[in-house]
N, C-alpha and C positions, 0 to 999 in steps of 0.2 A: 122847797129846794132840798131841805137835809133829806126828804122823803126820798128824794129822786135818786141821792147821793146813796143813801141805804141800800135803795132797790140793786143799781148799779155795782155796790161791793157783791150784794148776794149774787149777781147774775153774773158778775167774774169769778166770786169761788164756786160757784157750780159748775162754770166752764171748765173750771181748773181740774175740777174734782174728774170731771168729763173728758176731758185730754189727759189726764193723768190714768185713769183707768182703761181708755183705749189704747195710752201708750203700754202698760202694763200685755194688758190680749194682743197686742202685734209682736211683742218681745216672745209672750207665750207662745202664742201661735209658731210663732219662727222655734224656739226655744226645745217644744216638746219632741218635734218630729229628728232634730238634729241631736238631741241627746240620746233616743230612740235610734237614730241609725247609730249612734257612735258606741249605744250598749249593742244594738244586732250586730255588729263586726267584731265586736269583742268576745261575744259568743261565738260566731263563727269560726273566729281561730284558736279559741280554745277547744270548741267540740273539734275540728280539725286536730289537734292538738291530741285530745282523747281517742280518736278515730285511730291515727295513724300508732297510738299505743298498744289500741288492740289488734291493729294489724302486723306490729311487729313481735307481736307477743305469739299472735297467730304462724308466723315464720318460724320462730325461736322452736315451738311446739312441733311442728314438720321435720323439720330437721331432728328436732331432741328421738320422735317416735311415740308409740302407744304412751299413756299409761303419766305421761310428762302431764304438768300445771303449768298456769301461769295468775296471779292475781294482781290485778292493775285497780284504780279508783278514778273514778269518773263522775262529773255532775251535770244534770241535767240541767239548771240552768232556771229557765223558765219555759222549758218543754220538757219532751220526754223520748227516749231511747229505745226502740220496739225490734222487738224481729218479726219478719214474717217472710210465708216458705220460698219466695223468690222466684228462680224464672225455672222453667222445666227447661232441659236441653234435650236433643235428638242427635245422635250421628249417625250417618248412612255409608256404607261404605260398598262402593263398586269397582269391576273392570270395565274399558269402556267397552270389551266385545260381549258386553251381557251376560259372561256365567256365572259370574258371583253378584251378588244387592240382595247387604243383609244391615238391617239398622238398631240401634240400640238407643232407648232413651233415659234417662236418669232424671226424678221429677222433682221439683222443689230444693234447687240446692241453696238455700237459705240467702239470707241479707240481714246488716242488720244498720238500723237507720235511725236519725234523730228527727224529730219533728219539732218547729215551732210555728205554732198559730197564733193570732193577732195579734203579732209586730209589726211596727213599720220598719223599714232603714235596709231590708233586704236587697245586695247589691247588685242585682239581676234584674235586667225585666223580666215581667209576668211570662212563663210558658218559656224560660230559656234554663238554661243550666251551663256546667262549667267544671272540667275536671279539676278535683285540688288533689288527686295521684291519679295516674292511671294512663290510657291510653291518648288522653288530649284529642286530635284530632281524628284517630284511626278511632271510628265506630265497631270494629271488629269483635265479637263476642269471643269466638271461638280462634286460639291465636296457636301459629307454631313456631319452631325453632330456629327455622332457617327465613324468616321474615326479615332479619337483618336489622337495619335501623328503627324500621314499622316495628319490632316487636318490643315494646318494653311492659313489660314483667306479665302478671296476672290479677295485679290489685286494683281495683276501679274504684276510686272513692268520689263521689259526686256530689257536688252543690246542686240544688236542683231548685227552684219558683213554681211552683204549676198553679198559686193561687196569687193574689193582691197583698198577705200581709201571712203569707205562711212559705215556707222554708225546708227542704229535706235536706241530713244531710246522708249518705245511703253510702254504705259499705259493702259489696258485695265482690263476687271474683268470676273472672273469666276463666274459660277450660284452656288448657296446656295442653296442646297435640304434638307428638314429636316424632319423626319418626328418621331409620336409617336403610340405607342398602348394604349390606353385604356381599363385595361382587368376588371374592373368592367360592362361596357355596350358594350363592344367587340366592338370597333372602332377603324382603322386605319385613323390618319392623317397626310395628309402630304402637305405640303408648300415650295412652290417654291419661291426663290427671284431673283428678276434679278434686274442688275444698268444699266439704260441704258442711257449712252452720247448721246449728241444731239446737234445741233447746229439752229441757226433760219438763217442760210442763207443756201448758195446751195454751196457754197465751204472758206472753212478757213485757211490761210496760216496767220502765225504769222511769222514779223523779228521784230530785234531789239527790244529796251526795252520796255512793254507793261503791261498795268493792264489787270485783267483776270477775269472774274465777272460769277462768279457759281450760278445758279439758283435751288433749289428744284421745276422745276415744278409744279409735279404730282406725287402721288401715286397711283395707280392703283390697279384693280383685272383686269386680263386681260383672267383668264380662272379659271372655276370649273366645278366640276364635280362628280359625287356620283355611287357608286356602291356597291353589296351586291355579295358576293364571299366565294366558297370555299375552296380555297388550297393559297398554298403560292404568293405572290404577288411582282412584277418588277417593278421597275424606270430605263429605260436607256432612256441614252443621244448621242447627236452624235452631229457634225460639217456635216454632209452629210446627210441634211434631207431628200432628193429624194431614198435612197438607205439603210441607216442607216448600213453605213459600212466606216469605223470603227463605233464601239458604244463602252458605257463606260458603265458598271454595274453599275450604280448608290445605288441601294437601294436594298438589297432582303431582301424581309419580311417573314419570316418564320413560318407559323401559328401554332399558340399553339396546343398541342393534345388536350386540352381536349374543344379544340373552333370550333365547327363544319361549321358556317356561322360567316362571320364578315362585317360590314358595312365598304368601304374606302370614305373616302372623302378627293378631293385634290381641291388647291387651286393656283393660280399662281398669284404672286405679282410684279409688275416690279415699280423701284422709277425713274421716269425720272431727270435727271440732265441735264442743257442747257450749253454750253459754249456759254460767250459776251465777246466780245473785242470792 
């Protein structure tokens, strides 16, 4: 009998020991993935946080001109911080009576982007993304002036998921098309602006905590062009300069009745910005 009594203590603290360690792994289990997400969101608006530094540092530099700085500090985190050359743009610019289509493309106007891989807690499903500035619902790459409500600004900073446990978050800028009529001497003009990131080495991977040193290179003209035309007049844009498909309407100029010939003149301006670490 004391045998049996023996057995039976041992075979409750082992149960114990055994419900006690499973209760342990279900707290874990629950435990790890929720402190994991609660560090990814913590990142996330902190790199948001970082992001929108350097994009206002990037402003500050525009306006200041050539030859301006600006240094901010940034941390990576538990990822890292990269550029790379970004999207190639194209403009094409026509009348619709066919005598003028002449297109200008400008390649690699930079991005610059945070990367985190194998985290959980990323607030996106897989394959979705989400503006945290930028254009929100208008997809529009190439944006102008007179879009009214649709146009707010040129900065696109993107939350992005394209994996299960990785994360972008990606800075890059939209083109500024603007243009006007002159109906005293019958002039259309129009001005393109582009921001374009750059870096002075061949490859940039930022970790850990780091100063960040923005340069206004240059200001540029980088294309003009002048024409005299009779019917209404086109700006589109595209991401697919070989093909220009997709393209984006950019501008349609619709010529006055009582304007029988009008002069256009365009201009393309691009502000180069360096990243130094």
């Amino acid at each position: 009998m004391k045998n049996k009594n023996a057995v039976s203590q041992i075979l409750a603290a082992v149960m114990m020991i055994f419900m006690f360690t499973a209760a342990i792994g279900v707290v874990w289990a629950w435990l790890i993935p929720t402190y994991q997400r609660f560090q990814t969101t913590n990142v996330i608006n902190s790199v948001t946080s970082y992001m929108l530094s350097v994009d206002n540092s990037i402003y500050d530099l525009l306006e200041g001109g050539e030859g301006l700085t600006r240094t901010i500090n940034i941390d990576s985190f538990f990822g890292e911080y990269l550029w790379n050359e970004g999207k190639n743009t194209s403009l094409r610019f026509r009348d619709a009576g066919g005598t003028y289509n002449e297109t200008f493309t400008q390649n690699g106007i930079g991005s610059f982007s945070y990367n985190l891989e194998g985290r959980k807690g990323v607030i996106l499903k897989e394959g979705a993304h989400a503006y945290l500035k930028g254009p929100k619902k208008q997809n529009n790459f190439f944006v102008n002036s007179t879009g009214g409500a649709s146009y707010q600004g040129l900065t696109n900073l993107t939350l992005l998921r394209p994996a299960s446990k990785t994360m972008i978050i990606a800075l890059d800028y939209r083109v500024g098309c603007y243009f006007w009529f002159d109906q005293t001497n019958d002039v259309l003009t129009i001005t393109i602006n582009i921001i374009q990131l750059e870096i002075p080495y061949s490859y940039l991977a930022i970790r850990g905590y780091t100063s960040l040193t923005l340069v206004h290179d240059l200001y540029e003209t980088v294309y003009t062009a002048s024409t005299t035309v009779a019917t209404d007049f086109y700006l589109e844009g595209t991401l697919s300069p070989t093909d220009y498909n997709p393209l984006e309407s950019v501008i349609t100029f619709i010529k006055p009745l009582t304007v029988i010939n009008y002069d256009v003149n365009i201009e393309v301006l691009v502000s180069h910005i360096s990243i130094y670490v």
